[in-house]
Backbone bond lengths (Angstrom), bond angles and torsions (degrees), N, CA, C in turn:
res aa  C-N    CA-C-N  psi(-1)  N-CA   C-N-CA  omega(-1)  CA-C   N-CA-C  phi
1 X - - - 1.458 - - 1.518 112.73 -
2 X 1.441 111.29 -7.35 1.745 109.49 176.59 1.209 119.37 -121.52
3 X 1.677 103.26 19.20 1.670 102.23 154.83 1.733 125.40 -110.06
4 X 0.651 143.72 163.91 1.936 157.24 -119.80 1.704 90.00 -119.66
5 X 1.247 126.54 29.80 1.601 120.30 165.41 1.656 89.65 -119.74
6 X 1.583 101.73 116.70 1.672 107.88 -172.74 1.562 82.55 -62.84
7 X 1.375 108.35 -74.48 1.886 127.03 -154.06 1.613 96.28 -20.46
8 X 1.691 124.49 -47.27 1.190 120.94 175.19 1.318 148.74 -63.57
9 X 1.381 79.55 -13.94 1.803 120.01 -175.39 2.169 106.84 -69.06
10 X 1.638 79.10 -54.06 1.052 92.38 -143.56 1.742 85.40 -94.40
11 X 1.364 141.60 -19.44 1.266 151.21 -173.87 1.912 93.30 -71.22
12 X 1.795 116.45 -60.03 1.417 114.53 161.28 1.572 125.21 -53.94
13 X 1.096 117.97 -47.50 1.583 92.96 157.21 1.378 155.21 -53.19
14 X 1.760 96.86 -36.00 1.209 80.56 170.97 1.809 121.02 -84.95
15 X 1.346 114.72 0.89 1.192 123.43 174.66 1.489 109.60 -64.90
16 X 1.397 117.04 -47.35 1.898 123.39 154.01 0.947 124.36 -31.77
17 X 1.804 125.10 -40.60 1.427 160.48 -153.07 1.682 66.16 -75.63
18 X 1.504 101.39 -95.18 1.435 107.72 -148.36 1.277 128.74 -67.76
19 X 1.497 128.02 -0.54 1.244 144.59 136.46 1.530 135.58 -48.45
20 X 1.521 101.57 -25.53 1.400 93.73 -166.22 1.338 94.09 -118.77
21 X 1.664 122.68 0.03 1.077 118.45 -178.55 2.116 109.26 -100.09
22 X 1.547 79.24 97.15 1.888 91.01 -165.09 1.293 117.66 -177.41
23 X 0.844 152.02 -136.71 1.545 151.24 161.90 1.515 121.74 -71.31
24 X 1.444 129.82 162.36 1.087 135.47 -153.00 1.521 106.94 -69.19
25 X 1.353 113.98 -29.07 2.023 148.60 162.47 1.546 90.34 -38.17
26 X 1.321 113.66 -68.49 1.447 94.88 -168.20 1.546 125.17 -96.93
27 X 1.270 101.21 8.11 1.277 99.09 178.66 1.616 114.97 -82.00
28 X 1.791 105.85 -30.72 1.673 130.72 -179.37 1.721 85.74 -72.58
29 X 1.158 147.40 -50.24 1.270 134.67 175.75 1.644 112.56 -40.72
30 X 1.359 106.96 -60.62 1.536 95.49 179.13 1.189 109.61 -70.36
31 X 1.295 133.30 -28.11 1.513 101.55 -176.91 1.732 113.28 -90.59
32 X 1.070 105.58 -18.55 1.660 118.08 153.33 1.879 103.21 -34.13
33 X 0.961 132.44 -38.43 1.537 121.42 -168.32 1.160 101.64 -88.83
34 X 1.819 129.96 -12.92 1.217 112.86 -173.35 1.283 135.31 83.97
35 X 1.125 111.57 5.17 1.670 139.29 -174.38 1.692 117.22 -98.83
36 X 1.316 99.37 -0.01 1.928 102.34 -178.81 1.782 105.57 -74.32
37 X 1.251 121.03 -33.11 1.342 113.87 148.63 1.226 143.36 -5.15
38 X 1.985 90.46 -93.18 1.420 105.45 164.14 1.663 131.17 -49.47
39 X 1.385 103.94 -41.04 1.419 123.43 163.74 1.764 116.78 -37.92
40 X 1.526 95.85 -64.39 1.554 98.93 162.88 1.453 120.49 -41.39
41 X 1.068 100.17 -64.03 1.817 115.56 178.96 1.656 107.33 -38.57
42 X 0.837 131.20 -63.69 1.419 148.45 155.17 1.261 116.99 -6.05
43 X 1.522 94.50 -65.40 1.943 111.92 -165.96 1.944 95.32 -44.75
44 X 1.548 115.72 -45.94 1.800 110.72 -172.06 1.290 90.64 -93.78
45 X 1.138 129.93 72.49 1.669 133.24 131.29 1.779 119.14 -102.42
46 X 0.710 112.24 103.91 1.701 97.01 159.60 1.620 140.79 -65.05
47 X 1.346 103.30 72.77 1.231 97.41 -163.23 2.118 94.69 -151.01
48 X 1.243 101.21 -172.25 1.505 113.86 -175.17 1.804 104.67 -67.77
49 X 1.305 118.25 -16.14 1.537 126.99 -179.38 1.910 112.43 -69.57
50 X 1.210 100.73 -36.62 1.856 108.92 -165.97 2.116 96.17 -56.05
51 X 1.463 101.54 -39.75 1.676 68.04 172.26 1.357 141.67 -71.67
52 X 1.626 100.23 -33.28 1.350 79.75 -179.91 1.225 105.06 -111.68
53 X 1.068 140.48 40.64 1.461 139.93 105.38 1.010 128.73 -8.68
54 X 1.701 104.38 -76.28 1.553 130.38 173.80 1.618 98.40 -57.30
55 X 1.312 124.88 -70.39 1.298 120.69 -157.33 1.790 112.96 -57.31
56 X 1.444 121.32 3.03 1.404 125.62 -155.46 1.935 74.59 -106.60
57 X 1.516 116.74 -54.55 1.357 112.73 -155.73 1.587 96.65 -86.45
58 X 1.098 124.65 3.09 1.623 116.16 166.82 1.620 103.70 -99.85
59 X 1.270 95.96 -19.07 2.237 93.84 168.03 1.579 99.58 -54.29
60 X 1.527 100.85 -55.98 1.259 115.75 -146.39 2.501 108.72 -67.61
61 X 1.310 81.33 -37.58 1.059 80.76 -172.19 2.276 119.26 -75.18
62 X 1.436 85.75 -12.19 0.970 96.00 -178.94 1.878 108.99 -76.25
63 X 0.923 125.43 -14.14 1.493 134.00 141.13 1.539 120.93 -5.15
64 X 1.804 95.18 -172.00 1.691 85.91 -164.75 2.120 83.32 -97.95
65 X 1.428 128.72 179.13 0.904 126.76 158.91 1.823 128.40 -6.88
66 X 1.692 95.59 -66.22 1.280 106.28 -155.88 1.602 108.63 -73.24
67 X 1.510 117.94 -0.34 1.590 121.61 -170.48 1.400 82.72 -112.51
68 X 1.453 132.22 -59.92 1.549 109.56 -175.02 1.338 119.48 -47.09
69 X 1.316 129.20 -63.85 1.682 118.17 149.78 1.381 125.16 -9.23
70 X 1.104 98.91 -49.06 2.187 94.05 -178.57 1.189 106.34 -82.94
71 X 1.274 132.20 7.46 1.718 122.44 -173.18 1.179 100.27 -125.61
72 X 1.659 127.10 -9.03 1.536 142.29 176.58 1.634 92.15 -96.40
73 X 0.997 119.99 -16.90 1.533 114.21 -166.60 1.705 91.18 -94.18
74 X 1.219 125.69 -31.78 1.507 126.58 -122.21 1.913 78.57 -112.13
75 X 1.652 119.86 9.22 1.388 122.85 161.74 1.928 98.06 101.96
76 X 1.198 124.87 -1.99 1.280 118.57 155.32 1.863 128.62 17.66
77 X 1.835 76.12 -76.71 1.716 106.72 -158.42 1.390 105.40 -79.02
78 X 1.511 113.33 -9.60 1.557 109.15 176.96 1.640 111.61 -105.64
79 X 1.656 115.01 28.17 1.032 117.19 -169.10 1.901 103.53 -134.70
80 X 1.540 108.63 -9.67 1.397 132.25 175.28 0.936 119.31 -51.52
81 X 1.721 137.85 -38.40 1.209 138.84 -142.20 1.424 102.95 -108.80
82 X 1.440 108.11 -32.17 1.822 122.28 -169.57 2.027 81.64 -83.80
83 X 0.933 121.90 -25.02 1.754 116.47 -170.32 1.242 99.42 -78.39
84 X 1.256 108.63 -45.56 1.761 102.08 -165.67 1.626 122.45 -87.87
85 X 1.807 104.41 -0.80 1.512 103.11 148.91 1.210 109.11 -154.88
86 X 1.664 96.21 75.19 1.166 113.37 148.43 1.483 126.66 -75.38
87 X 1.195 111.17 169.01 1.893 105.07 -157.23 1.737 85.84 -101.40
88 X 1.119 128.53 5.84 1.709 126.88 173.97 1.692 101.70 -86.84
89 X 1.232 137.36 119.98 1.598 114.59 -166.71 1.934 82.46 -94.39
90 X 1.250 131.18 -28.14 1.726 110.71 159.90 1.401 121.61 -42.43
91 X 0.721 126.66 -53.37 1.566 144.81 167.63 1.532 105.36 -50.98
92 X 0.842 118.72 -11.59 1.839 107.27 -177.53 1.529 90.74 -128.90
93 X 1.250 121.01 -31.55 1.915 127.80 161.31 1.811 98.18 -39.61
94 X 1.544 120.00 -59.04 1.002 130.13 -159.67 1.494 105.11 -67.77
């Protein structure tokens, strides 16, 4: 996720997407790698990556307490405001 080939970027996310979208098991897996960060980082790109970006950290947050906390911790809330008017209206759907 921190090298400059979007297609790869965005091919690993949504693989996150569909990993973390499942039980609380796989959601602690993705954030187990340590990568909710970069994920954040992500969300202010303009590019084909911001969904499932987004759709990996709305897996994630949908969790028990203690994983929504790590993805609110992991800078989330300073990434909300550019999401919610964004000029993609999917992206603000999301």
């Amino acid at each position: 996720l921190k090298g400059e080939n979007t297609e790869a970027k965005q091919d690993a996310l949504w693989a996150l997407s569909y990993i973390s979208d499942g039980n609380d098991d796989n959601i602690q897996a993705v954030i187990d790698t340590g990568i909710i960060g970069v994920i954040i980082e992500l969300l202010g790109v303009e590019s084909s990556i911001v969904t499932p970006a987004l759709r990996t950290v709305g897996n994630i947050v949908s969790g028990n307490d203690v994983q929504t906390q790590a993805i609110i911790d992991a800078g989330l809330m300073s990434r909300m405001q550019h999401l919610l008017h964004h000029p993609k209206r999917m992206v603000r759907k999301e």
